[in-house]
N, C-alpha and C positions, 0 to 999 in steps of 0.2 A: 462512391466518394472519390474526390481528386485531389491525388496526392502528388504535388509536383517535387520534381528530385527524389524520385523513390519509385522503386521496380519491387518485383515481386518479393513474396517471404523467402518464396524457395531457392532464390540464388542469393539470398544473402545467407540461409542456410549452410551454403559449401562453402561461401565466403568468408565468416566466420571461423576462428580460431576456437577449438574444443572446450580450451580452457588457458586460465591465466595466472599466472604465478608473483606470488609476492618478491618484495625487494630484497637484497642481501641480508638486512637484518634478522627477518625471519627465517630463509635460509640457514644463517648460520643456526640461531637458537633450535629448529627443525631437528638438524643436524648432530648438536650435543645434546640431545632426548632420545637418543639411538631410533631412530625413524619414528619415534612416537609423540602424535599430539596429543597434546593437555586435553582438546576438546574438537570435536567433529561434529557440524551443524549441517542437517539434512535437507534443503529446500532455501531456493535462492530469493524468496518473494519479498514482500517489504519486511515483512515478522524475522524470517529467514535472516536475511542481511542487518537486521538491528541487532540481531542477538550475536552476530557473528563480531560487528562495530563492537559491540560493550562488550564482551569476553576481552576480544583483542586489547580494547582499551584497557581493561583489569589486569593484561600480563599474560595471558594463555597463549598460549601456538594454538593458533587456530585455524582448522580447516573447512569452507564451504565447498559444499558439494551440490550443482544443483544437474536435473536429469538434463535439460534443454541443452541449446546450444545458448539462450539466451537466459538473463535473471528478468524477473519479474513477468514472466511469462503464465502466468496461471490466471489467477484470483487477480493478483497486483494491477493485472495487465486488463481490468475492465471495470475498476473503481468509479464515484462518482469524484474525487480527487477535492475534497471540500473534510476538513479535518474539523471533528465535530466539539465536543464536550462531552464530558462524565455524568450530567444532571437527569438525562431523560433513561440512564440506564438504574437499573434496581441495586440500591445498596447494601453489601456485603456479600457481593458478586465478585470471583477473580475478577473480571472483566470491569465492574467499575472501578475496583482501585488501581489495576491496568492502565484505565486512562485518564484516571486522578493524576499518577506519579507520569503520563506518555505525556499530559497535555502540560504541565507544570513545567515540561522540557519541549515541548516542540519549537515554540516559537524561536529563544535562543539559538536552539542547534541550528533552525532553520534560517537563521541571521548567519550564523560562524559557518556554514560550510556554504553561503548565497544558495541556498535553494528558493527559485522564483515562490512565492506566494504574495497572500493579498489579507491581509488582516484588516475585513471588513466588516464581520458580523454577518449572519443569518437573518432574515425577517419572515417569518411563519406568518402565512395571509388565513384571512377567515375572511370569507364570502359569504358568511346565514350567519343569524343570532347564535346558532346552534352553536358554527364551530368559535364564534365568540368564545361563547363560553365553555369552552375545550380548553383554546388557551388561556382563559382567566386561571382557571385550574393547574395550569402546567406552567403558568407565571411563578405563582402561591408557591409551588413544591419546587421550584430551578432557585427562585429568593431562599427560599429555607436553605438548600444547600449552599446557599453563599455565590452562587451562580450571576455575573455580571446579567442582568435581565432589564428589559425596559415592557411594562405594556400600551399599547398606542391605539389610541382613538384610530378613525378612518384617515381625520387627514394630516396624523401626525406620520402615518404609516405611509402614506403617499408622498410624505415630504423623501423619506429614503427608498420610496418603491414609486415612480411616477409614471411606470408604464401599467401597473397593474387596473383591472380590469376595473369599472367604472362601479359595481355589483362589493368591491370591497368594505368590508367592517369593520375588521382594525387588523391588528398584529401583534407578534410579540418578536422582539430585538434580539435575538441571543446573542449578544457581542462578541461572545471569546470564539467564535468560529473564523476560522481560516481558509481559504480558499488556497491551493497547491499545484506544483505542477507533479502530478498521479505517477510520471514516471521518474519525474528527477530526484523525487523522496528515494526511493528504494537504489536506486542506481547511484545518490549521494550514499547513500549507509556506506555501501559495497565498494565503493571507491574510498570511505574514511577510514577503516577496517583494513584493505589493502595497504594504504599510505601507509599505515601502522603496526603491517608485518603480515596482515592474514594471508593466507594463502586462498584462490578462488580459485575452482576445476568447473569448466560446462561441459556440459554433454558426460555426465557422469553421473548415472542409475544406481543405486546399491541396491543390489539383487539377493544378498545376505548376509548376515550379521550373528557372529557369535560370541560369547564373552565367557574371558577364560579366569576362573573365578582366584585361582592361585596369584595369577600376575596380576591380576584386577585391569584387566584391558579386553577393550573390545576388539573385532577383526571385521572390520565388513567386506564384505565382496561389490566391485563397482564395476559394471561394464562398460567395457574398453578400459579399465587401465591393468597393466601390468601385475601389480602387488596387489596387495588387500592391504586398506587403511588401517592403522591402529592407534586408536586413541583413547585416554583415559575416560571420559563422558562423550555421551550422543545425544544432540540435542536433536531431537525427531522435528521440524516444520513442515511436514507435508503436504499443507495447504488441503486443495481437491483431493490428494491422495493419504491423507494423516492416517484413516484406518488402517490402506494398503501397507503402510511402512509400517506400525504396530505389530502388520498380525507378519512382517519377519522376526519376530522373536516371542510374542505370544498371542492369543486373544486380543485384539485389539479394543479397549474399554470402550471405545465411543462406535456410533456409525456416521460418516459424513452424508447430510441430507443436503444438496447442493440447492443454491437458490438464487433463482436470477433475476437480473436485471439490467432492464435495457436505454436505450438513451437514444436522441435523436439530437443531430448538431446540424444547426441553422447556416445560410451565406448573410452575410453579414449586410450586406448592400440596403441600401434604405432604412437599417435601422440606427437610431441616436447611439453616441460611441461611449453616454453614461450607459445606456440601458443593460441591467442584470451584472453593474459593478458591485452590487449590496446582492446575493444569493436570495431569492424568496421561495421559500417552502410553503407548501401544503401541511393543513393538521396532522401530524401525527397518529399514529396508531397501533393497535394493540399488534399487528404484526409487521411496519412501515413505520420509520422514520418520515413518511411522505415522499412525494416526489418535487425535485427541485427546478427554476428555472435560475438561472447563473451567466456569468461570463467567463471562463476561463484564464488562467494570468495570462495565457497568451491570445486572448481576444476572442475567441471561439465560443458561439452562444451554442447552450445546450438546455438539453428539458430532460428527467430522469430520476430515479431509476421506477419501473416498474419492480413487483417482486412476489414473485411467487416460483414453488419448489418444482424441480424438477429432476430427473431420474440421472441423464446426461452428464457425464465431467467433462468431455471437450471443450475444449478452447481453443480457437474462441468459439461459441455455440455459435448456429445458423443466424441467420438474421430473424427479425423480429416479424410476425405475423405483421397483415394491414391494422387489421381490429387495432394491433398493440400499440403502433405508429400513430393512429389516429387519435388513440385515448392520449398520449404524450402532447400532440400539434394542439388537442382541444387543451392540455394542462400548460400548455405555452401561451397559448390566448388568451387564458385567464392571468396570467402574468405579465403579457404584453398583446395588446390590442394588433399594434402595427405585424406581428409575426402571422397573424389569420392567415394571408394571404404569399407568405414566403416563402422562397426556395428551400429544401430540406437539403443539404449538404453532404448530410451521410447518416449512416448510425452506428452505435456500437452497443454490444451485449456482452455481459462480463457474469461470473458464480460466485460466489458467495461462498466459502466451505463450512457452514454453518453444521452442527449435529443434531441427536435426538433431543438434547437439551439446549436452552437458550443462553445459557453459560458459558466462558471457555474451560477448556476440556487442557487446564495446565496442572501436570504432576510431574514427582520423582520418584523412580522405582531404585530406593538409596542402598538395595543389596546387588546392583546390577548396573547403578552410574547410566539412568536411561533419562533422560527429563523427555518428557510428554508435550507439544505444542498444535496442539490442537483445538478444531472446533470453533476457531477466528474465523467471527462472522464481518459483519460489514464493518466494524470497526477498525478493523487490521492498522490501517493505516495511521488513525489516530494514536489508537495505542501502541504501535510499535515499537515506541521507545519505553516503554512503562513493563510493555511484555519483559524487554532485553534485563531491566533491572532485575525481576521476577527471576527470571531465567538464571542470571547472575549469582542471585544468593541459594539457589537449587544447586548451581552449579558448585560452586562452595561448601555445601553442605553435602554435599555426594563423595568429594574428594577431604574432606575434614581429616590431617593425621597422614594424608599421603602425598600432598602438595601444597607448598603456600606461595601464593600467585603477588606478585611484587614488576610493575612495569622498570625495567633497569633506564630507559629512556625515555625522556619528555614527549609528551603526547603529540604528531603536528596538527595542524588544522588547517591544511591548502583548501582555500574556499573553492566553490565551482570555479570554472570559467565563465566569461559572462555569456547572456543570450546570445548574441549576436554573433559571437563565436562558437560558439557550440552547432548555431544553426548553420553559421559559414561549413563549420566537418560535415553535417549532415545532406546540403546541398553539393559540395563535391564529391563526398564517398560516391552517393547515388544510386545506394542500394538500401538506400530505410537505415542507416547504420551511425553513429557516432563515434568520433575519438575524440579524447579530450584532450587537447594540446599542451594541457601541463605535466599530463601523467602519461604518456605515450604507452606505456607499461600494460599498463592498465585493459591494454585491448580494446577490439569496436567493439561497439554494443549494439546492439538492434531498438528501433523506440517502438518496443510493444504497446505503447498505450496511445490508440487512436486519438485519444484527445491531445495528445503530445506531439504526436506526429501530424496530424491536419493542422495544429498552430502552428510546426516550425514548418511544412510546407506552404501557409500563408505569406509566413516572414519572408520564407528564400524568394515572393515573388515581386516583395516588395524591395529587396536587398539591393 
């Protein structure tokens, strides 16, 4: 893959600042808590960084702590970055009413802080009578949920899909889906949270964790820093490591079964500049959401994800067998005719932290001030903000009689900077990295997510 204005990982590794610290405000309030925060959230990934936003927003001192020297490095960092709907998950799941109350809020938040998206709806293609009637079925039960749904003849389906393969039957609309840019979601949280007093450390592992039951505080141990953290609640997001982090303090309830998925991103040259502005999906299925073909907000065609388990937590995992590329270019053809014969640009592969069960795996251990955030499969993103809520009133319920959380200050809401700035930092840094030129503070950041990164290297060559 070519990425222009960008060198390797590993010198923007030392380039990189450890970690980044909030503004005076939180400082002081830090300060009159005699070194102890209200609350300490474990893992910097999109989950990670919502719940940190919403605490802060609520009034907590809040501290993120993530192991990397970068946030969204994990899971985050290989999404298909297309934020979905509540409909096709099981009700009376944490997880769908996760992303009941995450998608209720997405759109909004994603207007008030400018995070690039594309609010164009999903179109599920059926190619056979068969999967016709897959989605006639999953129309019937997304309507019953109150779900914005349309279902479409073949050439109603081609009126919003017109590159799709000639062999098409019809479709179904799901409108309330959103297209995003996969890293500027989690890297907005984490920058609305900081404006807003949180405190953020990289490159900070907690290796252990004890809690002293008289003062009602935890103590963790982080490597490389100085002290041990102390804070009244631990929000554990461990993403790929949720188990790991559990079994410092007991049995860990869940096991993370990782599960991946891969993507292949196209050059763009010969193909029409609507093609894959409306996402089209494949039928659904009992262990697949499908595989998508798409356009990116920042212009970058993609086909993906594959998904099946695998043993592996690295990240980013190897690249993708041929077999796997090939099943993707043949699920791109069927999508778009003109891509048969097209350059493959790159690809990326991304985990899943998925567990033994298809649930999420969210509790409070309320004699020990431990909330549990685990088991965030491919969703993460979507529900992020819906988790934070969740997280919120666990949070509250933990500390009930010992603290009551009241923001003394009005909330800001510094939206992004725009594209084209943010891409201008990224083309001079020139190490893969970002600063934001409104919050200087704030520290570079690394664009872990290849889809994010190959768009704004596009841009800088067009700039």
């Amino acid at each position: 893959m070519r990425w222009a204005c960008a060198s390797s990982k590993a010198s923007v590794l030392r380039a990189l600042p450890t970690f980044s610290r909030s503004a005076a405000s939180a400082a002081s309030r830090f300060s009159s808590s005699a070194g102890v925060f209200d609350a300490c959230v474990v893992g910097g990934g999109v989950v990670g960084a919502a719940v940190c936003r919403e605490l802060t927003l609520q009034g907590y001192a809040c501290l993120l702590l993530e192991r990397s020297p970068h946030l969204a490095s994990g899971a985050s960092s290989g999404n298909t970055g297309i934020a979905c709907t509540a409909s096709d998950v099981e009700e009376g799941t944490v997880e769908h009413s996760c992303l009941v109350e995450g998608t209720s809020l997405n759109l909004e938040t994603y207007k008030a802080l400018n995070i690039p998206h594309r609010a164009s709806g999903t179109v599920y293609c059926a190619y056979s009578t068969q999967e016709y009637a897959v989605l006639q079925k999953d129309f019937l039960r997304r309507l019953s949920r109150g779900d914005a749904v349309a279902l479409l003849d073949a050439h109603e389906a081609r009126g919003l899909a017109p590159s799709a393969s000639q062999s098409l039957v019809g479709g179904l609309w799901v409108k309330g889906e959103v297209v995003v840019d996969p890293w500027l979601v989690p890297i907005a949280w984490a920058r609305h949270a900081w404006e807003n007093g949180a405190v953020i450390e990289r490159g900070s592992e907690v290796v252990g964790a004890s809690f002293d039951e008289v003062q009602r505080l935890w103590k963790l141990d982080v490597r490389h820093r100085s002290e041990a953290v102390r804070a009244r609640v631990v929000v554990a997001c461990g993403g790929l490591s949720g188990d790991q982090l559990e079994s410092l303090v007991r049995p860990s309830p869940f096991s993370i079964k990782p599960r991946r998925g891969d993507y292949v991103l196209y050059e763009n040259t010969g193909v029409g500049a609507e093609v894959g502005s409306v996402p089209l999906g494949s039928v659904p299925n009992a262990t697949s959401r499908g595989v998508f073909f798409w356009r990116s907000v920042h212009g970058v065609l993609a086909v993906g994800p594959t998904a099946y388990e695998v043993d592996d937590r690295v990240v980013p995992p190897p690249p993708p067998a041929d077999d796997v590329v090939d099943f993707l270019k043949q699920a791109a053809s069927n999508s778009c005719s003109e891509l048969a014969n097209a350059s493959i640009a790159g690809t990326y592969s991304g985990l899943r932290p998925g567990s033994e069960l298809s649930d999420y795996r969210i509790s409070l251990d309320q004699g020990r001030q431990w909330v549990t955030v685990g088991g965030i499969r491919s969703t993460g993103l979507t529900a992020s903000l819906g988790i934070a809520k969740l997280v919120s009133r666990l949070c509250g319920e933990s500390l009930v009689g010992q603290v009551s959380f009241k923001r003394e200050t009005d909330v800001h809401w510094t939206p992004l900077p725009s594209v084209p700035s943010i891409v201008a930092s990224f083309c001079e840094r020139a190490d893969g990295s970002v600063v934001f030129s409104d919050t200087p503070g704030f520290g570079a950041h690394y664009v872990t997510h290849p889809l994010t990164r190959i768009g704004f290297s596009r841009m800088s060559q067009h700039a």
